[in-house]
py3Dmol code that shows the C-alpha trace and the ligand (Angstrom):
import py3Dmol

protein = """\
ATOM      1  CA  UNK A   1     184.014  55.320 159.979  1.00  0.00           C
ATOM      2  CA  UNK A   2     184.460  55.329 156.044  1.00  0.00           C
ATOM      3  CA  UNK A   3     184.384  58.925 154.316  1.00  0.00           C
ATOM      4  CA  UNK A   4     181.724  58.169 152.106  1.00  0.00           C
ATOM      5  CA  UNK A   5     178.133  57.601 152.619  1.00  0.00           C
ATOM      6  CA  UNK A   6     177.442  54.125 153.261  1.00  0.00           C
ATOM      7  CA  UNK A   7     174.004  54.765 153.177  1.00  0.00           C
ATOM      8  CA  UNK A   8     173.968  56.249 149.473  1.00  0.00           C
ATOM      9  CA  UNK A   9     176.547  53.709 147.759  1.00  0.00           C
ATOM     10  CA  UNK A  10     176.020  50.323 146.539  1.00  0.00           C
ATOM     11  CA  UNK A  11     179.360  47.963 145.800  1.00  0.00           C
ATOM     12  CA  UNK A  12     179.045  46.788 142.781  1.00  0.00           C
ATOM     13  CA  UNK A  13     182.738  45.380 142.199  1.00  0.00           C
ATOM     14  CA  UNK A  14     184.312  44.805 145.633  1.00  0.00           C
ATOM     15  CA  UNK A  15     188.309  45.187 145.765  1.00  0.00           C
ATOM     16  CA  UNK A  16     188.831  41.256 145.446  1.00  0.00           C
ATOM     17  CA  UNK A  17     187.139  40.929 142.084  1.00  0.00           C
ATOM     18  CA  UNK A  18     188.945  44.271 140.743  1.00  0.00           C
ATOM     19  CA  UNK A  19     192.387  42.884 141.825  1.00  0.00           C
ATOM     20  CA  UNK A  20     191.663  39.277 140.548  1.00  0.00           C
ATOM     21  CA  UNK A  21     190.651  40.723 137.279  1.00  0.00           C
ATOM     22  CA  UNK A  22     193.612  42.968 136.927  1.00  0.00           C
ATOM     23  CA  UNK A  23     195.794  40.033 137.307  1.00  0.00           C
ATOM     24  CA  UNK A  24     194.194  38.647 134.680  1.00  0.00           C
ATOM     25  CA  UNK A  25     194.283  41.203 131.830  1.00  0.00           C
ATOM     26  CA  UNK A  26     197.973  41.907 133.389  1.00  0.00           C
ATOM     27  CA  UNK A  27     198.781  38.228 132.274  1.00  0.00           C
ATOM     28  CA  UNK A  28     196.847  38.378 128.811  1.00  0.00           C
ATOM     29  CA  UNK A  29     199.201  41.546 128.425  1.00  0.00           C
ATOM     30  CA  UNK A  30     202.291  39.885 129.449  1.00  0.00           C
ATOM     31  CA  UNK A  31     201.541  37.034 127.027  1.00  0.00           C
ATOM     32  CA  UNK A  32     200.739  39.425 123.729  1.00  0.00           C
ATOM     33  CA  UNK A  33     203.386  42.023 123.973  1.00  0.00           C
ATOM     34  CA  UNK A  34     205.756  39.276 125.283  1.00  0.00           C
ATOM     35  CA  UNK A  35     209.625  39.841 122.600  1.00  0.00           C
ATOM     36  CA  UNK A  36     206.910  42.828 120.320  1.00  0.00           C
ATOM     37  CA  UNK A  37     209.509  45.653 121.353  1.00  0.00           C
ATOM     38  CA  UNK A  38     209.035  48.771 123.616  1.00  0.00           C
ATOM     39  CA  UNK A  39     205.446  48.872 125.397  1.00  0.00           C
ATOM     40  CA  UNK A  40     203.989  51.968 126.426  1.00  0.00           C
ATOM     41  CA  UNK A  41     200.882  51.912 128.684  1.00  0.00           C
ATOM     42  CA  UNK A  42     198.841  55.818 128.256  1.00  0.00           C
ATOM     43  CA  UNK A  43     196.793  56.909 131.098  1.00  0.00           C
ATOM     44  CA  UNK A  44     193.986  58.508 130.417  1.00  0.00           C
ATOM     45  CA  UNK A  45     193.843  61.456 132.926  1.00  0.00           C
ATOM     46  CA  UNK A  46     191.853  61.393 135.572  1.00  0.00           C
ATOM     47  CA  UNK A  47     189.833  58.573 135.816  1.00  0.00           C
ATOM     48  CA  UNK A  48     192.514  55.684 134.766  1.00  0.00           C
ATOM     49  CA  UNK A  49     195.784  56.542 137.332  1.00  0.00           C
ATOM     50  CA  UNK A  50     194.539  54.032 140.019  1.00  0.00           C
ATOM     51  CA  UNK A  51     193.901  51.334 137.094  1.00  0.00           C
ATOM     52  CA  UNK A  52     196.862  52.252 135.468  1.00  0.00           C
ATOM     53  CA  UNK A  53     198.829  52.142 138.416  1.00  0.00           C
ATOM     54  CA  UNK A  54     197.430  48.157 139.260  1.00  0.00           C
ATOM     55  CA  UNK A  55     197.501  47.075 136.002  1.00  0.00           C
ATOM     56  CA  UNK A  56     201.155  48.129 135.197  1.00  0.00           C
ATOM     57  CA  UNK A  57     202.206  46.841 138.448  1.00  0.00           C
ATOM     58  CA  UNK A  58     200.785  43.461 137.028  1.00  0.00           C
ATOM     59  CA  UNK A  59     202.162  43.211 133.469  1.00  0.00           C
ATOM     60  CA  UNK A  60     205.470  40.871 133.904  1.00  0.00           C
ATOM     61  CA  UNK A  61     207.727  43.199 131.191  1.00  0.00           C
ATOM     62  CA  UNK A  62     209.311  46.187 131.177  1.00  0.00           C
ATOM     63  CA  UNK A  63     207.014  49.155 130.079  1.00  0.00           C
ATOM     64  CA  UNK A  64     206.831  53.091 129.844  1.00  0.00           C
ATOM     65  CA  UNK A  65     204.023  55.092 131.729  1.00  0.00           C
ATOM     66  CA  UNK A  66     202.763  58.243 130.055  1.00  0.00           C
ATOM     67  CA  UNK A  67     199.788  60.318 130.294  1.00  0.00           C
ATOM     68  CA  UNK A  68     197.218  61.783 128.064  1.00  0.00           C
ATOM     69  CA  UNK A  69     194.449  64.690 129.558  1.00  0.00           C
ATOM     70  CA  UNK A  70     191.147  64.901 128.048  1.00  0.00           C
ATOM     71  CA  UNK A  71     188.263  66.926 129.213  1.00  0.00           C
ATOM     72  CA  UNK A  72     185.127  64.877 127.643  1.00  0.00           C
ATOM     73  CA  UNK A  73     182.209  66.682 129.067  1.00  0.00           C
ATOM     74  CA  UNK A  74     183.243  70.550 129.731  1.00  0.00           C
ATOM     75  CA  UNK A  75     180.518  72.052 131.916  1.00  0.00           C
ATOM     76  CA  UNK A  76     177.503  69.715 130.521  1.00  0.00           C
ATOM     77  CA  UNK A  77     177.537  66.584 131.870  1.00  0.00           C
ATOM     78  CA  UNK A  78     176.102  64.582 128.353  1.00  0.00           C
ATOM     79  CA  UNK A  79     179.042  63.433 126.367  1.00  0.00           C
ATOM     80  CA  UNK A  80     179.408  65.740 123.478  1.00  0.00           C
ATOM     81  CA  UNK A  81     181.586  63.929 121.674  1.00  0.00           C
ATOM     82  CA  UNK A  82     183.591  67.238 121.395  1.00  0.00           C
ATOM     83  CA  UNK A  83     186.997  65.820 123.565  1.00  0.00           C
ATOM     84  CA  UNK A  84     189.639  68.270 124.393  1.00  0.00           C
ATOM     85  CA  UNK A  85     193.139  67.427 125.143  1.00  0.00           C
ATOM     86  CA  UNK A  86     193.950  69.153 128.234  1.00  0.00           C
ATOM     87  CA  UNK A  87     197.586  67.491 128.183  1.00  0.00           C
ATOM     88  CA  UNK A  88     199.697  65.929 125.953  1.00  0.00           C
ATOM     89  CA  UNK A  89     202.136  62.649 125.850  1.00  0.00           C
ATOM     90  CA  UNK A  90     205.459  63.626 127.730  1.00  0.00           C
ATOM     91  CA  UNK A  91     207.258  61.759 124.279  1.00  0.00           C
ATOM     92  CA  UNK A  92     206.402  60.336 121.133  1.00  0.00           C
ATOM     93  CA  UNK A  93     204.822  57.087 120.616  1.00  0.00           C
ATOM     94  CA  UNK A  94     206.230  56.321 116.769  1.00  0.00           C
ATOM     95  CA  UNK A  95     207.516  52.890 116.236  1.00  0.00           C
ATOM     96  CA  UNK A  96     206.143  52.034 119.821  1.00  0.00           C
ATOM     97  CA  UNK A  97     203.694  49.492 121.048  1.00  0.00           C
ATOM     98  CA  UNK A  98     200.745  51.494 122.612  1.00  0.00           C
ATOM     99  CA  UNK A  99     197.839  50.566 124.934  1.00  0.00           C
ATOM    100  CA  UNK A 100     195.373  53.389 125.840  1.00  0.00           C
ATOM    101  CA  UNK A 101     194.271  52.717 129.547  1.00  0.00           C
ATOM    102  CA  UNK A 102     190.757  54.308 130.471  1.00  0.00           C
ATOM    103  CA  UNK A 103     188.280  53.748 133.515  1.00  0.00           C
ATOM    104  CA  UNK A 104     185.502  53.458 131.431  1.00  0.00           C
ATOM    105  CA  UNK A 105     184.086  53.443 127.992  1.00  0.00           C
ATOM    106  CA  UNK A 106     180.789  54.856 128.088  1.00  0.00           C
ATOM    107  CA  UNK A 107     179.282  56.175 124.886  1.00  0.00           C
ATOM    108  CA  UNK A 108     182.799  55.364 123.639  1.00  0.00           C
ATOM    109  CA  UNK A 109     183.349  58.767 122.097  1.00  0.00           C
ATOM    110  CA  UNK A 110     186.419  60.393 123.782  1.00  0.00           C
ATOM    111  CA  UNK A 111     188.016  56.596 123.188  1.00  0.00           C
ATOM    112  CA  UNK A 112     187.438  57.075 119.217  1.00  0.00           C
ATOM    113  CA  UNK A 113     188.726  60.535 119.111  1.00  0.00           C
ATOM    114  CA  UNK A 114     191.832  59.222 120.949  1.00  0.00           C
ATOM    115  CA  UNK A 115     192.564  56.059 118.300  1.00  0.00           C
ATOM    116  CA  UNK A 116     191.818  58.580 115.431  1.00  0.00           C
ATOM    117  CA  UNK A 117     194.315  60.980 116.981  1.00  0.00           C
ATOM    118  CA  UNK A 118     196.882  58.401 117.776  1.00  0.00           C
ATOM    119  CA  UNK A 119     196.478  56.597 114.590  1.00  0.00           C
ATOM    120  CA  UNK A 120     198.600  59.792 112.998  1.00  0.00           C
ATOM    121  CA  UNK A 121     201.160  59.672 115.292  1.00  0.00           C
ATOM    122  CA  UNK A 122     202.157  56.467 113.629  1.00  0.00           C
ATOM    123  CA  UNK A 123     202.722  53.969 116.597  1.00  0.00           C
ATOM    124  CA  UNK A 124     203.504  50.580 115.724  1.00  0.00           C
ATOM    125  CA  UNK A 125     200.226  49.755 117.032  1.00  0.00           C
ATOM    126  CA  UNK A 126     197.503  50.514 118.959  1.00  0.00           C
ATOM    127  CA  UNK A 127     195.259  48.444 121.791  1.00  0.00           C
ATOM    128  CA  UNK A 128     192.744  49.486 124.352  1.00  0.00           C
ATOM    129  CA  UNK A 129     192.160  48.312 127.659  1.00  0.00           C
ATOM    130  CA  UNK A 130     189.732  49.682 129.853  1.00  0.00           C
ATOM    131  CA  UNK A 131     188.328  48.561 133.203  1.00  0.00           C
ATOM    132  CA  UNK A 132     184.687  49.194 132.554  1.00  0.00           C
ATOM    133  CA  UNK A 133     182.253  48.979 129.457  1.00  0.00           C
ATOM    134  CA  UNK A 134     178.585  50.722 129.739  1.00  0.00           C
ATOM    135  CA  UNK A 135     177.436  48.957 126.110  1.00  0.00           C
ATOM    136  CA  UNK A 136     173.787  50.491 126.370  1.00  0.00           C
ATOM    137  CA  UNK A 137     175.128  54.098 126.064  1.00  0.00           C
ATOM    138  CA  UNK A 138     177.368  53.036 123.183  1.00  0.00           C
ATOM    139  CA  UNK A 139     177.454  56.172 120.274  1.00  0.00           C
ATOM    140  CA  UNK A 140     180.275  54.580 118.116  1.00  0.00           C
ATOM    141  CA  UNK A 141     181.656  50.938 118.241  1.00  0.00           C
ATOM    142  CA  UNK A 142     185.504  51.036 119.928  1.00  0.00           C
ATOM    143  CA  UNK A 143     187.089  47.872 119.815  1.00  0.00           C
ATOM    144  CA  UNK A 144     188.071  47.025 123.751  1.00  0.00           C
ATOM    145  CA  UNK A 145     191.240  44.620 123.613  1.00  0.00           C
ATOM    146  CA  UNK A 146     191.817  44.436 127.493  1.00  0.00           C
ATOM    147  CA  UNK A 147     188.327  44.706 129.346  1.00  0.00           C
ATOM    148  CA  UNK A 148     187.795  44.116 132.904  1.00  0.00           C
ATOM    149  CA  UNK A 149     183.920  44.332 133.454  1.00  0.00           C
ATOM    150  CA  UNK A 150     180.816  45.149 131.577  1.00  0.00           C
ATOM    151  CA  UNK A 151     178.152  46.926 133.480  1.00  0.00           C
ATOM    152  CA  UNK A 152     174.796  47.979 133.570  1.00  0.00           C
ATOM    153  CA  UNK A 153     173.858  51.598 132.527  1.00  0.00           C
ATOM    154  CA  UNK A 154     174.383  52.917 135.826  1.00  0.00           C
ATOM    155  CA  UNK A 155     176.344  55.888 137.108  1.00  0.00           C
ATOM    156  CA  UNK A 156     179.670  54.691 138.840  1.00  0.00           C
ATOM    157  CA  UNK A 157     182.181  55.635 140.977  1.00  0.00           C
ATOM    158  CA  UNK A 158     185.579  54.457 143.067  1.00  0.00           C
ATOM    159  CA  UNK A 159     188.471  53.242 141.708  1.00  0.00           C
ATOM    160  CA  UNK A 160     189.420  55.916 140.007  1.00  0.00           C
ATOM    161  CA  UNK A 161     186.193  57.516 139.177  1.00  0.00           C
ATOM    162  CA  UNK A 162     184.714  60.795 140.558  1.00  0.00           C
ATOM    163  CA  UNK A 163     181.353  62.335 140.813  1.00  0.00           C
ATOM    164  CA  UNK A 164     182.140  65.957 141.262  1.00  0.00           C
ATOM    165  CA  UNK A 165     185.614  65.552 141.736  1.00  0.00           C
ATOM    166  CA  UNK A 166     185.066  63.273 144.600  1.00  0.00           C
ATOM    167  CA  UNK A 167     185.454  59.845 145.578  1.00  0.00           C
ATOM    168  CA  UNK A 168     188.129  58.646 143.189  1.00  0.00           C
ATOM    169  CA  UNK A 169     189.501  56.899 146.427  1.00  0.00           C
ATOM    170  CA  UNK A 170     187.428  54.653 147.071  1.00  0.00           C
ATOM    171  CA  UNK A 171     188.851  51.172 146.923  1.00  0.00           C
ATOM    172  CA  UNK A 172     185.707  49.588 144.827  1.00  0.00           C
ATOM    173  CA  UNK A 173     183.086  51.054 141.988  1.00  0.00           C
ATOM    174  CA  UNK A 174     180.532  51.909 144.001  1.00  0.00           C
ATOM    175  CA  UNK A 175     176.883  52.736 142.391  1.00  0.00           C
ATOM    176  CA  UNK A 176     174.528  55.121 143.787  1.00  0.00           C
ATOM    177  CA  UNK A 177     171.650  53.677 145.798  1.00  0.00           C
ATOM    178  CA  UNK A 178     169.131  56.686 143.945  1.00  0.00           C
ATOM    179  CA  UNK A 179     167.566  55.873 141.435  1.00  0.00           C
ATOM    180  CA  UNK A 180     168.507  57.953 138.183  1.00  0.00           C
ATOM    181  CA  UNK A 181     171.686  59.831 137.937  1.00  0.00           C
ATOM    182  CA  UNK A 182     173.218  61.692 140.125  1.00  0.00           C
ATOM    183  CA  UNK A 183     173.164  65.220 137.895  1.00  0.00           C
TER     184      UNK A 183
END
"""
ligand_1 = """\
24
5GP
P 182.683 58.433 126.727
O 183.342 59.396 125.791
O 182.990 56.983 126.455
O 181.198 58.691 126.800
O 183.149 58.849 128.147
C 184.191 58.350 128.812
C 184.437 59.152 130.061
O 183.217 59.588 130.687
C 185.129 58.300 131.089
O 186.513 58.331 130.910
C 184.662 58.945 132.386
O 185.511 60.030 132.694
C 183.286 59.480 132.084
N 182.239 58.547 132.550
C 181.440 57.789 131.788
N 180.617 57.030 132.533
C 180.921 57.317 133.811
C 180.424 56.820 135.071
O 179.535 55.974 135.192
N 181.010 57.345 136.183
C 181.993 58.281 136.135
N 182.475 58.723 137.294
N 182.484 58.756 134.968
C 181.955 58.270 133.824
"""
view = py3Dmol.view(width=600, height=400)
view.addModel(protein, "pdb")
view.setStyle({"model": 0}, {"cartoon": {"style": "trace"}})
view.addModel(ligand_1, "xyz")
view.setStyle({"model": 1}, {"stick": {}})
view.zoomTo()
view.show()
């Protein structure tokens, strides 16, 4: 018996086509950062640790992990565009190679407050990857080096992603069978 609600969740990306598509931006990775210098792949926290985690284990080079918190949404559940860092890089990222790592870019906000913000920290430069793109919900144009999937406007979850919290384990992005969103 899974823990979720079969019933209520849609697969939308199984497992397979989230692990074949990893490889692949892992190997696009491998091949542009290949003799660049030191590599540093930044979680964004929550939603990206079990991308991160398959996506680092598929880039063919040595790299640093490190972790940035953001808090997009506070209590309303519309993107505000108003991000707060809830925790900071463990070390500086000047001179270094950085790619940002996120779940999703949905209106694309907290992803352009993050490459303004990172911009002054003077790294030697800056990509994105990110699992999923929503482009009808786009507020501001973020360029997406590294994508794995573009998807409908939907809500989503698995893989990393939550709804309430919950469900960040599941194995695939699931959408909800209801129409509308979930909130
Ligand atoms: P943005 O600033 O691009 O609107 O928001 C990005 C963040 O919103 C993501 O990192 C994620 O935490 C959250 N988000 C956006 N769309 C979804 C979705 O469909 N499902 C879930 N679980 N979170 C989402």
């Amino acid at each position: 018996m899974p823990f979720y609600d079969e019933k209520s969740l849609d697969v939308m990306i199984d497992a397979d086509q989230i692990a074949a598509r990893v490889a692949e931006l892992g190997a696009e990775i491998t091949d542009a950062y290949r003799d660049r210098g030191e590599l540093v792949l930044v979680g964004v926290l929550k939603g990206s640790f079990v991308f991160l985690a398959d996506l680092a284990r598929a880039v063919d080079l040595p790299v640093d992990i490190d972790f940035l918190g953001v808090s997009s949404y506070g209590d309303a559940e519309e993107s505000s565009g108003v991000v707060r860092l809830t925790r900071d890089l463990s070390r500086p990222i000047e001179g270094k190679h950085v790619i940002l790592v996120e779940d999703i870019v949905d209106t694309g906000l907290t992803m352009q407050y993050l490459l303004d913000m990172f911009a002054t920290r003077k790294p030697a430069s800056i990509e994105v990857a990110s699992l999923l793109h929503k482009p009808a919900r786009s507020k501001v144009d973020v360029p997406i080096h590294y994508l794995g999937f573009t998807i409908e406007d939907a809500f989503v979850v698995g893989y990393g992603l939550d709804m309430g919290g919950k469900l960040r384990n599941l194995p695939f992005i699931g959408v909800n069978r209801a129409e509308g969103r979930p909130w």
